[in-house]
N, C-alpha and C positions, 0 to 999 in steps of 0.2 A: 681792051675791055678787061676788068678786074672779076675775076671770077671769085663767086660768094663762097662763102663755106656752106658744104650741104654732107648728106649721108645718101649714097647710090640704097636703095630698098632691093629686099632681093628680088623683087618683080625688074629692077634693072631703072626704072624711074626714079631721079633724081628730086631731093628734096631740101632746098633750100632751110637754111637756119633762121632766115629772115621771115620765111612763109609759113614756117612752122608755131615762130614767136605769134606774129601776129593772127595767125587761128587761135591760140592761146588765149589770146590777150582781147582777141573778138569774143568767142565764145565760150569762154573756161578761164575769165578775169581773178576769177581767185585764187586760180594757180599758178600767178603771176609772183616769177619769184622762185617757183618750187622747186624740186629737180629734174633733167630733163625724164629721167625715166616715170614720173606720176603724168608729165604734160604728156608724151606718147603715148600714154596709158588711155590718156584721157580724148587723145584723139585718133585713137585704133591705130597707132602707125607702131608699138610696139616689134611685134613681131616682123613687122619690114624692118624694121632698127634691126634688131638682133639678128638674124638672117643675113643682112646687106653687109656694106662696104662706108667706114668714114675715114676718108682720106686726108680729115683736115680734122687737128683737135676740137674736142668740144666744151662749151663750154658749161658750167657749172646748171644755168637756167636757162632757156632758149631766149625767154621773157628779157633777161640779163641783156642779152645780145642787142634789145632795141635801144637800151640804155646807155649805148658803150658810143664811142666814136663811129664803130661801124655800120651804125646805121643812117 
C-alpha cells in the first residue's frame, strides 16, 4: 500500500493532500490554484498545519496535487 502525502495536525489526526485538494476544490473552487496556506485558511485547518508535523514535501497548491500524476 502506497502511502499519500499528508500533514500529521497537532490534534495528532492525519490529513491527507488528496482530501484536502478536493475540500478545496468541492467547497472553495476558487481557490483552486492558490497557495496551500489561503486553502487552510479557508478550511480552518491553519492552525493544525502550523502546530503539526509534514513529513512529506508539499506542494505549491493542494488543488495542484489533483492535477499531477498523483492522483
Amino acid at each position: 500500500m502506497t502511502h499519500e502525502p499528508y500533514f500529521a495536525a497537532r490534534s495528532g489526526q492525519r490529513y491527507t493532500f488528496r482530501s484536502i485538494a478536493e475540500a478545496i476544490h468541492e467547497d472553495h473552487p476558487h481557490l483552486d490554484g492558490k497557495h496551500i496556506f489561503v486553502q487552510l485558511d479557508a478550511v480552518d485547518l491553519r492552525a493544525e498545519f502550523d502546530a503539526g508535523d509534514t513529513p512529506y514535501g508539499l506542494p505549491y497548491s493542494f488543488t495542484d496535487y489533483l492535477e499531477t500524476a498523483h492522483a
